[in-house]
Chimera marker file (.cmm) of the C-alpha trace (Angstrom):
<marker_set name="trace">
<marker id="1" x="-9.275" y="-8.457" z="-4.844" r="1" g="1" b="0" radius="0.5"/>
<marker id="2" x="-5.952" y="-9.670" z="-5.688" r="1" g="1" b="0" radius="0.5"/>
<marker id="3" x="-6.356" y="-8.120" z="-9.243" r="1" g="1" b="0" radius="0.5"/>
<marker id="4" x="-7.116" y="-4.938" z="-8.862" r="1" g="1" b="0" radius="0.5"/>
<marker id="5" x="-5.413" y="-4.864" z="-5.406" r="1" g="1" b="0" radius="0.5"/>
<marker id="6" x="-2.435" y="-5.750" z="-7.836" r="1" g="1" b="0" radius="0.5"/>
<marker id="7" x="-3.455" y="-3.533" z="-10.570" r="1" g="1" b="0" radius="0.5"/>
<marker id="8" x="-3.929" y="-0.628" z="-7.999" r="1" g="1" b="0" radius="0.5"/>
<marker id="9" x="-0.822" y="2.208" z="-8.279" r="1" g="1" b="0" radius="0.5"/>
<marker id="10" x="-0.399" y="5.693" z="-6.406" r="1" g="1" b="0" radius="0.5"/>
<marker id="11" x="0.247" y="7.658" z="-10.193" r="1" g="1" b="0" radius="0.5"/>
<marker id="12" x="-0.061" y="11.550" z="-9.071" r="1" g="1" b="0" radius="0.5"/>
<marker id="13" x="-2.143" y="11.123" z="-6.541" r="1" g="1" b="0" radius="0.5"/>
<marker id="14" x="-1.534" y="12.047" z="-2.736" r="1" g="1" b="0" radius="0.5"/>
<marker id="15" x="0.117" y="9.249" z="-0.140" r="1" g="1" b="0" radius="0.5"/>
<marker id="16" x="-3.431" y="9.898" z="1.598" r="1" g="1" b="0" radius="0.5"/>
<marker id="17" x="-5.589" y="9.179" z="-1.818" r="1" g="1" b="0" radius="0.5"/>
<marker id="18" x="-3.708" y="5.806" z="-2.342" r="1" g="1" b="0" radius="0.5"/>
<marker id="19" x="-3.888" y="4.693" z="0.920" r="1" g="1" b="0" radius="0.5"/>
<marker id="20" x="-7.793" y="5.228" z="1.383" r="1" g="1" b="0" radius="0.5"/>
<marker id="21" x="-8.146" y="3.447" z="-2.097" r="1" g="1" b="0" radius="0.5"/>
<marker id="22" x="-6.077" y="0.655" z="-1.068" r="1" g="1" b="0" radius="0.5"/>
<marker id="23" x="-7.592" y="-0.154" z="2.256" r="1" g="1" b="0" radius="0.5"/>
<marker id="24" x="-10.889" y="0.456" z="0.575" r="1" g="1" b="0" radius="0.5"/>
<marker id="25" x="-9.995" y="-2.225" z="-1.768" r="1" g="1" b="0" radius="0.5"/>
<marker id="26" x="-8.818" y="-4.455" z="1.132" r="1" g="1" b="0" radius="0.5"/>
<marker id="27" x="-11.898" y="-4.093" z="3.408" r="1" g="1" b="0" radius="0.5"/>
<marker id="28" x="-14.592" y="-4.448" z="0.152" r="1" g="1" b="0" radius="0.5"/>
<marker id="29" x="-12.394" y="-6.965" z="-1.229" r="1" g="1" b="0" radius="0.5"/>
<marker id="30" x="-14.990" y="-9.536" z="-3.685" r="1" g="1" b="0" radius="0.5"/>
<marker id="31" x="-13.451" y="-12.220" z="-1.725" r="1" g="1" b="0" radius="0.5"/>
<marker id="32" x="-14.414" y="-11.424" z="1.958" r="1" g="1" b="0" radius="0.5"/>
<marker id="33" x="-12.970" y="-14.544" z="3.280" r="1" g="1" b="0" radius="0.5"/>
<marker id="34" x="-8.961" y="-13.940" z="1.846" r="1" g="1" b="0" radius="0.5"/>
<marker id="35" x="-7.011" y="-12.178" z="4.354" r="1" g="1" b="0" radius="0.5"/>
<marker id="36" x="-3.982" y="-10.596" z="3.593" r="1" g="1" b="0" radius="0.5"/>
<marker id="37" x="-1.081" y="-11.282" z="6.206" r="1" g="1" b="0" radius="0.5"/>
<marker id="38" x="0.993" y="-8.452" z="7.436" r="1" g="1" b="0" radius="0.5"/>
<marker id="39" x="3.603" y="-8.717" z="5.124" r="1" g="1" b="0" radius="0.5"/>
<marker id="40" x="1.614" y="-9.467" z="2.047" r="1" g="1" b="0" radius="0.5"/>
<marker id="41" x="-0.413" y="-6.847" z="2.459" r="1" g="1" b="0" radius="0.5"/>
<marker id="42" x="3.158" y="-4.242" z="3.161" r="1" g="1" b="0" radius="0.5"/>
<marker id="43" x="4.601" y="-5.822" z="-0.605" r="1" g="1" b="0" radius="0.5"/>
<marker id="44" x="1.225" y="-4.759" z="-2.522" r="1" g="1" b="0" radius="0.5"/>
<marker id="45" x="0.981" y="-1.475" z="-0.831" r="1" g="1" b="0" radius="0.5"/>
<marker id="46" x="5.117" y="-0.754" z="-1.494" r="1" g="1" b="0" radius="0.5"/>
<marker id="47" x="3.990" y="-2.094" z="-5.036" r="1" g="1" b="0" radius="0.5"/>
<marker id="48" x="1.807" y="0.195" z="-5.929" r="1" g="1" b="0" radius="0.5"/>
<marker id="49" x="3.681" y="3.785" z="-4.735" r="1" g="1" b="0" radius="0.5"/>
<marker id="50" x="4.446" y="6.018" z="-6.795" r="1" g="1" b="0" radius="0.5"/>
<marker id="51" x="8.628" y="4.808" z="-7.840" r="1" g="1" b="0" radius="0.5"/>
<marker id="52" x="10.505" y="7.817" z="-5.561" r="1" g="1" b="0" radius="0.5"/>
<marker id="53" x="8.188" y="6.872" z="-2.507" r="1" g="1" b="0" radius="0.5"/>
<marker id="54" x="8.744" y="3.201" z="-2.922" r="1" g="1" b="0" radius="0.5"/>
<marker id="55" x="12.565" y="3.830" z="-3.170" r="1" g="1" b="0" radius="0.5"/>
<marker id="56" x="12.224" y="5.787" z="-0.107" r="1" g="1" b="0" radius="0.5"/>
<marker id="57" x="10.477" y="3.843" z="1.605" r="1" g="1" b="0" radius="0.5"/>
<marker id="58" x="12.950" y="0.816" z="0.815" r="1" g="1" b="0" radius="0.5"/>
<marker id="59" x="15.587" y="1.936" z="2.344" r="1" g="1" b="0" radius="0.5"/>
<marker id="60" x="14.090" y="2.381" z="5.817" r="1" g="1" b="0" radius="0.5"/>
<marker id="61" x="13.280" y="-0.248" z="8.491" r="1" g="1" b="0" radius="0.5"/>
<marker id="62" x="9.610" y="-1.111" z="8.601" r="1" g="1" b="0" radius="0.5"/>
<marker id="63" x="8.133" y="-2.265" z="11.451" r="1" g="1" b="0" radius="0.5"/>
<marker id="64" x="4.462" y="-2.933" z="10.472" r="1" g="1" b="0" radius="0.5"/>
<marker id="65" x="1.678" y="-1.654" z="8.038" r="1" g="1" b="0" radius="0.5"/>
<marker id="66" x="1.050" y="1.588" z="9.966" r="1" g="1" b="0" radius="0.5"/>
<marker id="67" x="4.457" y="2.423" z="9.446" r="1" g="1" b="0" radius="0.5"/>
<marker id="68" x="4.918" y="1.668" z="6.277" r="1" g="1" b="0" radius="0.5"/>
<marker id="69" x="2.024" y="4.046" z="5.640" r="1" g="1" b="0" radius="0.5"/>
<marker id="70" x="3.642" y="6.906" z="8.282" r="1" g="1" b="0" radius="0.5"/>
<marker id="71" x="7.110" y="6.273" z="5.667" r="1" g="1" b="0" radius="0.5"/>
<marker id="72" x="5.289" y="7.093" z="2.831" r="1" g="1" b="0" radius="0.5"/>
<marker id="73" x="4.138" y="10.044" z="3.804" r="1" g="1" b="0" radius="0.5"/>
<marker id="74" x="7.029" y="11.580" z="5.265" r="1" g="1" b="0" radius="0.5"/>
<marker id="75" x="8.886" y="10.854" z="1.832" r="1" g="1" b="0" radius="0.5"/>
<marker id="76" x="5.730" y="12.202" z="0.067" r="1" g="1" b="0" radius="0.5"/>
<link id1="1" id2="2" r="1" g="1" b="0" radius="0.2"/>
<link id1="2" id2="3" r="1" g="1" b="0" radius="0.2"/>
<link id1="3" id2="4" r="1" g="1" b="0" radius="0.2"/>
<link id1="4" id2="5" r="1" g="1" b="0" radius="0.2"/>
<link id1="5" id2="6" r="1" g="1" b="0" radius="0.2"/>
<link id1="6" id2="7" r="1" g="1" b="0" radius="0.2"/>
<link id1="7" id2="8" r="1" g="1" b="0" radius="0.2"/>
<link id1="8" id2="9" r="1" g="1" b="0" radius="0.2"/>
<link id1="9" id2="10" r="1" g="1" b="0" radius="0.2"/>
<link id1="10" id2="11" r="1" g="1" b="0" radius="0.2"/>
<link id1="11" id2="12" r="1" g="1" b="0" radius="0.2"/>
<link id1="12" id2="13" r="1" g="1" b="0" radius="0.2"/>
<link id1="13" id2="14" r="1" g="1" b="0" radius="0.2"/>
<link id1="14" id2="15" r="1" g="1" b="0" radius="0.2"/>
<link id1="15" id2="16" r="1" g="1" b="0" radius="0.2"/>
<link id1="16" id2="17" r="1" g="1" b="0" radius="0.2"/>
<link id1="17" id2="18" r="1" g="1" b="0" radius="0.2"/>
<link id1="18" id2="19" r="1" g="1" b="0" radius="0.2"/>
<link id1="19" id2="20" r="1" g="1" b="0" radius="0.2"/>
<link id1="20" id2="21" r="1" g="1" b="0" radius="0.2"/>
<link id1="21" id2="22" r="1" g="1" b="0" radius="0.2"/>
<link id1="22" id2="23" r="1" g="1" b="0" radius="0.2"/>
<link id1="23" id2="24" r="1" g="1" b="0" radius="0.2"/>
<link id1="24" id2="25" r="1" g="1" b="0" radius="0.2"/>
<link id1="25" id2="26" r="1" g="1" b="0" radius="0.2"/>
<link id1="26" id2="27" r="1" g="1" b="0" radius="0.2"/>
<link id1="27" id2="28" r="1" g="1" b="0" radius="0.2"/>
<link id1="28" id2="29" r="1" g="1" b="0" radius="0.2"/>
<link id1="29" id2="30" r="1" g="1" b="0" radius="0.2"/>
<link id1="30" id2="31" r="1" g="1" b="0" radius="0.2"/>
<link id1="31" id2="32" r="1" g="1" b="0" radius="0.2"/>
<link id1="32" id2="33" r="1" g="1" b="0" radius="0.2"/>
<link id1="33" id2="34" r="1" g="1" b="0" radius="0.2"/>
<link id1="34" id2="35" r="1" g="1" b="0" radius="0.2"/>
<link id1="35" id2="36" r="1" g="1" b="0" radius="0.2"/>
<link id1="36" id2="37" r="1" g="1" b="0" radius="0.2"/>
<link id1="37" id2="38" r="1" g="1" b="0" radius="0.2"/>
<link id1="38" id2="39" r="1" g="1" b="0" radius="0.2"/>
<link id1="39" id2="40" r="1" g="1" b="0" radius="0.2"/>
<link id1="40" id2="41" r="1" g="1" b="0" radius="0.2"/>
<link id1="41" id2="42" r="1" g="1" b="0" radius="0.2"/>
<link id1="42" id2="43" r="1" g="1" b="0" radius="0.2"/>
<link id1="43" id2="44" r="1" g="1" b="0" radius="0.2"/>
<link id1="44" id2="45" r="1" g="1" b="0" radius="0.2"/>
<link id1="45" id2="46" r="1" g="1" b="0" radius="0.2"/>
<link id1="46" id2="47" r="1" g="1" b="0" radius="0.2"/>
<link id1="47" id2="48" r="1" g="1" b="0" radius="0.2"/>
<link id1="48" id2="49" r="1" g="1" b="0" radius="0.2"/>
<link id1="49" id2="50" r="1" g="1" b="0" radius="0.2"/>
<link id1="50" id2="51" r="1" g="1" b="0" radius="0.2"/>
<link id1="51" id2="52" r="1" g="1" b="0" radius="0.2"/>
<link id1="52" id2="53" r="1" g="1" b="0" radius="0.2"/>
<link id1="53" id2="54" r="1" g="1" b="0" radius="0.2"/>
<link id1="54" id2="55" r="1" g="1" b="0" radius="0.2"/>
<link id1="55" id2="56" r="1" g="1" b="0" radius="0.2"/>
<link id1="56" id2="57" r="1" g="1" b="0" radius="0.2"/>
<link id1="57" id2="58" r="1" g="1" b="0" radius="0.2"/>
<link id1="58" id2="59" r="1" g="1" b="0" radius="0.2"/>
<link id1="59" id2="60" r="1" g="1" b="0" radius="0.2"/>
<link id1="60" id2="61" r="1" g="1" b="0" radius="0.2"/>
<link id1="61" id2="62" r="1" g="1" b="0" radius="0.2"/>
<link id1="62" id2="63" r="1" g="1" b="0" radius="0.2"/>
<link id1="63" id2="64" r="1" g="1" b="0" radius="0.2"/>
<link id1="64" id2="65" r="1" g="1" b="0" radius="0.2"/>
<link id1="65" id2="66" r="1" g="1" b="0" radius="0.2"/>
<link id1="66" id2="67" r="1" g="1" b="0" radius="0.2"/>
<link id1="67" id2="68" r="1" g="1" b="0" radius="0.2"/>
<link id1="68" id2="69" r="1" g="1" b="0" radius="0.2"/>
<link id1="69" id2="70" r="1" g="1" b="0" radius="0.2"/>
<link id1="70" id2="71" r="1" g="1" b="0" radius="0.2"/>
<link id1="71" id2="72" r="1" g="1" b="0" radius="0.2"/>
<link id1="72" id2="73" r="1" g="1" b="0" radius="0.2"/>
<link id1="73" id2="74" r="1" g="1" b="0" radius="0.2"/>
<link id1="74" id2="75" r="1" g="1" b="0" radius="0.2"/>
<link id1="75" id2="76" r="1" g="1" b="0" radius="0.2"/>
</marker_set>
């Protein structure tokens, strides 16, 4: 997982596309047994937006994954 996890990246597709791929990734993960902790998880998702969401995103207060997610796509 932590390959393409790391390799995965939002390019021109929607907030919505990336996330589904990314939690897809996460829950069929070839190594069932490593679980990401919050903020691991937050860094590779930030990681891989496109570079105008991630900047957004940055510069807000994040309280957990969901709204890191909700951040995205209001600066989508």
């Amino acid at each position: 997982m932590g390959r393409e996890l790391g390799e995965l990246k939002q390019g021109k597709s929607t907030v919505a596309e990336y996330t589904q791929w990314f939690n897809e990734l996460i829950r069929y993960s070839s190594d069932a047994n490593e679980v990401l902790c919050e903020r691991t998880k937050m860094n590779k998702y930030r990681y891989g937006l496109r570079g105008d969401i991630a900047h957004a995103v940055s510069l807000q207060h994040i309280t957990d994954f969901g709204d890191l997610i909700q951040k995205a796509y209001s600066a989508e």
